[in-house]
C-alpha positions as CSV (number, residue, x, y, z in Angstrom):
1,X,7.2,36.0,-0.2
2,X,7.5,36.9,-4.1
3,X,7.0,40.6,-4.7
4,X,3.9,41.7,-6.0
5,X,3.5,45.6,-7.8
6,X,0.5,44.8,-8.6
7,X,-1.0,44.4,-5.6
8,X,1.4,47.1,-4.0
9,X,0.3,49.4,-6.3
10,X,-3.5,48.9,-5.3
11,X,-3.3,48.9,-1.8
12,X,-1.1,52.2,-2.3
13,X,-3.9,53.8,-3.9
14,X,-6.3,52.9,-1.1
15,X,-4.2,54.1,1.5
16,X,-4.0,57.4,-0.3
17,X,-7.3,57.5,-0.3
18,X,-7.9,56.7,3.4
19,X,-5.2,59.6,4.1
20,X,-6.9,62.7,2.0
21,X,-9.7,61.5,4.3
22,X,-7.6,62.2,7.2
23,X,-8.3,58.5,8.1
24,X,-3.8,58.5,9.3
25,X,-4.4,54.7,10.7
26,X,-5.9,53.5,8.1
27,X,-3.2,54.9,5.7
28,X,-0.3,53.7,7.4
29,X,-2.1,50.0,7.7
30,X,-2.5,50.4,3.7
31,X,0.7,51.5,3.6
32,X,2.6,48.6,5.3
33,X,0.7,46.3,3.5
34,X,2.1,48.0,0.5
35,X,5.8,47.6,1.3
36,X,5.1,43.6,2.3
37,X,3.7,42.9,-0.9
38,X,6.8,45.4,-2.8
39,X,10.0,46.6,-0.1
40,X,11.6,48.1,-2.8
41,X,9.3,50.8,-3.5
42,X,10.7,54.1,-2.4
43,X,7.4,56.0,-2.9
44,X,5.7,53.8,-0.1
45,X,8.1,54.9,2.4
46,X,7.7,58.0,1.9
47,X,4.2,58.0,1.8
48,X,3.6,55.7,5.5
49,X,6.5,58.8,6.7
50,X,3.7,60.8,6.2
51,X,1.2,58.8,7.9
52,X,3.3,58.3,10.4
53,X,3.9,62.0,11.2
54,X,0.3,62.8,11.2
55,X,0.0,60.0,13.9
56,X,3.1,62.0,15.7
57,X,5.2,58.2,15.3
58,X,8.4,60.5,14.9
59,X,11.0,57.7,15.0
60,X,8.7,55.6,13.1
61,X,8.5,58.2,10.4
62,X,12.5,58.8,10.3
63,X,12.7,54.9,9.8
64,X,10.9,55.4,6.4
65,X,13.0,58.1,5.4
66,X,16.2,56.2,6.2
67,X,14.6,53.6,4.1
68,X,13.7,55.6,1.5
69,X,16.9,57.2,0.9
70,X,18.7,54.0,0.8
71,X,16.8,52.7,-2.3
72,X,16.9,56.4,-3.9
73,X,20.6,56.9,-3.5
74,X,20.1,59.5,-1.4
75,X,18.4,61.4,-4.1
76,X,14.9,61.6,-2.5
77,X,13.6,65.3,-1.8
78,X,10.1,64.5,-0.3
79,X,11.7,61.6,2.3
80,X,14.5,64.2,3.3
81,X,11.5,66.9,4.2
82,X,9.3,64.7,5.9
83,X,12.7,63.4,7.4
84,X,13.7,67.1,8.7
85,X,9.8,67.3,10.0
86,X,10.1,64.6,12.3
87,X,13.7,65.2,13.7
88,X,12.1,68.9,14.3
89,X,9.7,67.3,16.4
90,X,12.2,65.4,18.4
91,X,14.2,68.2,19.4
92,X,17.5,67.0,17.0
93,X,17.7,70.8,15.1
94,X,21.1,70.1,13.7
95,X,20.3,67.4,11.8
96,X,16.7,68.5,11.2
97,X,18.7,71.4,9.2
98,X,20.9,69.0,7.5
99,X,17.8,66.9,6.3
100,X,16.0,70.3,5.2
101,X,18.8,71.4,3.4
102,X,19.4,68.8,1.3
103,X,15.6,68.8,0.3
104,X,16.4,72.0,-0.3
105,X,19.0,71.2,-2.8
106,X,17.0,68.7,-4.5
107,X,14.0,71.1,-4.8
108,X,16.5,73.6,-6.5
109,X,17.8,71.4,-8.7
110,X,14.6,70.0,-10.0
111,X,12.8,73.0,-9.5
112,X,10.4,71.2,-7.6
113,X,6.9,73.5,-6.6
114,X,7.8,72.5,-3.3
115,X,10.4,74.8,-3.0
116,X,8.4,77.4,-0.9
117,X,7.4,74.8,1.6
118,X,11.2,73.5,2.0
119,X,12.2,77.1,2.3
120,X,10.1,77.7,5.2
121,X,11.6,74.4,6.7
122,X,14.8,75.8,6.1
123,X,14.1,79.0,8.3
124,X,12.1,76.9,10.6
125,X,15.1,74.5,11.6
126,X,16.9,77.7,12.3
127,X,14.8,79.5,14.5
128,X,14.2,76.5,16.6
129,X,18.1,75.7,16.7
130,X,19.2,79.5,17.5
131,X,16.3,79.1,20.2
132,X,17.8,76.2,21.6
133,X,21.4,77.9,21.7
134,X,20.0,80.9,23.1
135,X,18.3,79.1,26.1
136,X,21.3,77.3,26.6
137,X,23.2,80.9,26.6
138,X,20.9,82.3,29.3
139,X,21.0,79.1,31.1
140,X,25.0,79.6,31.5
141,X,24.6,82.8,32.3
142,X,22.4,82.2,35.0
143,X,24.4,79.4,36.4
144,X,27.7,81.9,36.3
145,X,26.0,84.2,38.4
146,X,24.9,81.9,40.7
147,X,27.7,80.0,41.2
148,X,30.1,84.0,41.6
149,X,27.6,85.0,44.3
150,X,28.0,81.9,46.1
151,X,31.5,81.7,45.7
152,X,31.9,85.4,47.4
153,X,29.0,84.7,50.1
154,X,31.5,81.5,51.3
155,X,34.0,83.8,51.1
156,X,32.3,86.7,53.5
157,X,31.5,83.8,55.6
158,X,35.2,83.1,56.2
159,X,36.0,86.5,56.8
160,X,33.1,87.2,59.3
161,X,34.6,84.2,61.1
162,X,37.8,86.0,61.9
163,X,36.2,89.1,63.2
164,X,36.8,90.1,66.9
165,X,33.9,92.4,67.7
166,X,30.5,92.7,66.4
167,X,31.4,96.0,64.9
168,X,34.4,94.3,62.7
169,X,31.6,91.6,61.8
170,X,29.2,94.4,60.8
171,X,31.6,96.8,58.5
172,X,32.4,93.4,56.8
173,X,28.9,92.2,56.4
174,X,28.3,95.6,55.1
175,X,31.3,95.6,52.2
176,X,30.4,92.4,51.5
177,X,26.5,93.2,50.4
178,X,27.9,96.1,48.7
179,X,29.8,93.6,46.6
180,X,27.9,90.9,46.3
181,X,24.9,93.9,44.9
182,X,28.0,95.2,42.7
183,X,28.4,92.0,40.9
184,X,24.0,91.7,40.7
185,X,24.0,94.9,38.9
186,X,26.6,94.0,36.7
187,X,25.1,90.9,35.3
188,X,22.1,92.7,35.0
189,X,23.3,95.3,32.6
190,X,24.9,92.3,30.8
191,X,21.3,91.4,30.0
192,X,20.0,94.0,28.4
193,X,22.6,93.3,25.2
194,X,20.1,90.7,24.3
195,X,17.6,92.5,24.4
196,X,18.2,95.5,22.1
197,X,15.7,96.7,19.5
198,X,16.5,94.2,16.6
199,X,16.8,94.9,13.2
200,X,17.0,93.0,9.6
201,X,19.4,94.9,7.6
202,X,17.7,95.6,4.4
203,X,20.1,93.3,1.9
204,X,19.1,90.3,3.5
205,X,15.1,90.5,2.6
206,X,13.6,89.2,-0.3
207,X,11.1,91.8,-2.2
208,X,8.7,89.5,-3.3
209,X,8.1,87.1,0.4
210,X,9.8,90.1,2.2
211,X,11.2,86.6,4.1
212,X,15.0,86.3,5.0
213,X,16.6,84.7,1.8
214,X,17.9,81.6,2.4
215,X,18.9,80.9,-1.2
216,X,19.3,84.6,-3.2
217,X,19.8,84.4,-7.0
218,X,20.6,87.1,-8.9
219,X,18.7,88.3,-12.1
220,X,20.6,90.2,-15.1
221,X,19.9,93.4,-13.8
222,X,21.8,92.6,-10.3
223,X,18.6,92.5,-8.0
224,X,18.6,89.3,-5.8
225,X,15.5,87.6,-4.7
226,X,15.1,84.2,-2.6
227,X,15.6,81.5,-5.2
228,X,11.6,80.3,-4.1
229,X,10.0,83.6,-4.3
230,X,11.2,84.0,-7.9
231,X,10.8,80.8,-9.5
232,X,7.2,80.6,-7.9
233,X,6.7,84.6,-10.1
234,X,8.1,83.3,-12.5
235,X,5.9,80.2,-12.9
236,X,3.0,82.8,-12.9
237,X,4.5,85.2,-15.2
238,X,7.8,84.9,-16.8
239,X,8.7,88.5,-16.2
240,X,11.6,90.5,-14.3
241,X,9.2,91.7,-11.5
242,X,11.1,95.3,-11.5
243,X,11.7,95.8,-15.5
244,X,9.1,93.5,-16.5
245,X,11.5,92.4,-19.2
246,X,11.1,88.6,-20.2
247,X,13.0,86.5,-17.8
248,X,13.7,82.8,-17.6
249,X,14.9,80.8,-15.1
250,X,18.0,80.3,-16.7
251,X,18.8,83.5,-16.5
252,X,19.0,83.6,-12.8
253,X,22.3,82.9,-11.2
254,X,23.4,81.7,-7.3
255,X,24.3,84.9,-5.5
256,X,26.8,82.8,-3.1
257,X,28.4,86.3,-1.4
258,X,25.1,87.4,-0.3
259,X,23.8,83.6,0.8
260,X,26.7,83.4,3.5
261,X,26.6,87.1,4.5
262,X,22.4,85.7,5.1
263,X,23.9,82.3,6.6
264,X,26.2,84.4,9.3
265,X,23.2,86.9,10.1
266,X,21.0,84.3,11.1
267,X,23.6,82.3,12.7
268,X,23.8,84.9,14.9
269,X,20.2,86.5,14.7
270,X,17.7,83.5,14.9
271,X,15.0,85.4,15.8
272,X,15.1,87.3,12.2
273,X,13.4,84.1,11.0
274,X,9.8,85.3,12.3
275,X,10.3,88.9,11.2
């Protein structure tokens, strides 16, 4: 079948129309039709993605993406957020954060409006993949303890079988509760190191979102903001928000000591993400 723009165009429009009436079916119909009548659209991908999240069709939606970022070059912001949406959804956080970050990238390079939205992607992907590590921690733990305790009550068990008189069998029963309530105790203080108050130390929030930065820039006077917060001030007024001294985007610069000392904190302290 020849390819018709034309016609892809149109039925693009109408499914755009059927989605900003939150008719998601209708959309993605439109949208398919759209891709028959031009595949080599990258836009149209993109936009059934969307659809196709709404409808919660997550591996339909990462399909698109794929496709999408094939006839871009791999240079397609909004297919590598909706991309990082869906792979939330499945439970793949890794690569959800890969997918986020490079829409990241793209947003800063472009300085796309979007950037706020891809931000909070950013932090989103992970909080839900230091979740994920952290249920697998306790998890662990859990089994460990189980598997000591059981390990020791075999062991009583031998020990109780060699015993001659039912006084033997009852000082041994005895040391071995103590024990086996020793080694309780001590996993339960182990607990508690997970559970101290938590704090964010004070270089690694932004002053405008009050957010964990996820990409600080630096402004000539040394203060460091998250790259989103102060394009999105600056786009409103195109002043240092401390001096109030003209400022440009240009003059902002990557603060890359403070972005990995951000990068191990959270690493480390998911749960910063919601503070």
């Amino acid at each position: 079948m020849a390819r018709d723009p034309t016609k892809s165009a149109l039925l693009k429009e109408e499914g755009n129309s059927h989605f900003k009436r939150e008719d998601y079916i209708g959309a993605e119909s439109l949208y398919s039709k759209a891709i028959i009548a031009d595949d080599t659209n990258p836009a149209l991908y993109t936009n059934r993605a969307m659809a196709r999240l709404k409808l919660e069709m997550w591996d339909s939606a990462i399909s698109d993406c794929m496709n999408c970022l094939k006839l871009s070059a791999d240079k397609n912001m909004k297919a590598y957020y909706i991309l990082s949406q869906a792979q939330v959804q499945l439970g793949d956080y890794e690569a959800a954060l890969e997918s986020a970050l490079n829409a990241h990238r793209l947003c800063a390079e472009t300085n796309d409006k979007s950037l706020p939205n891809v931000t909070a992607q950013v932090l989103l992907c992970k909080q839900k993949r230091w979740e994920e590590r952290e249920k697998r921690r306790i998890r662990q733990g859990q089994e460990l303890e189980r598997e000591t305790i059981a390990l020791m009550e075999r062991e009583r068990d031998e020990v109780l079988k060699s015993c001659e008189t039912e006084i033997d069998r009852k000082a041994v029963q005895e040391e071995w509760e103590q024990k086996i309530e020793q080694l309780r105790v001590t996993f339960e203080k182990a607990r508690p190191e997970s559970e101290k108050k938590r704090t964010v130390p004070d270089w690694a929030i932004d002053d405008i979102s009050f957010c964990i930065m996820v990409d600080p820039v630096i402004t000539p006077t040394g203060k460091s903001y998250e790259r989103a917060s102060i394009m999105e001030h600056l786009r409103r007024h195109p002043t240092d928000p401390l001096t109030r001294q003209p400022l440009r985007v240009s003059d902002l610069r990557p603060n890359l000591d403070l972005k990995q000392a951000c990068e191990e904190f959270l690493e480390q302290n998911g749960w910063a993400v919601d503070w």
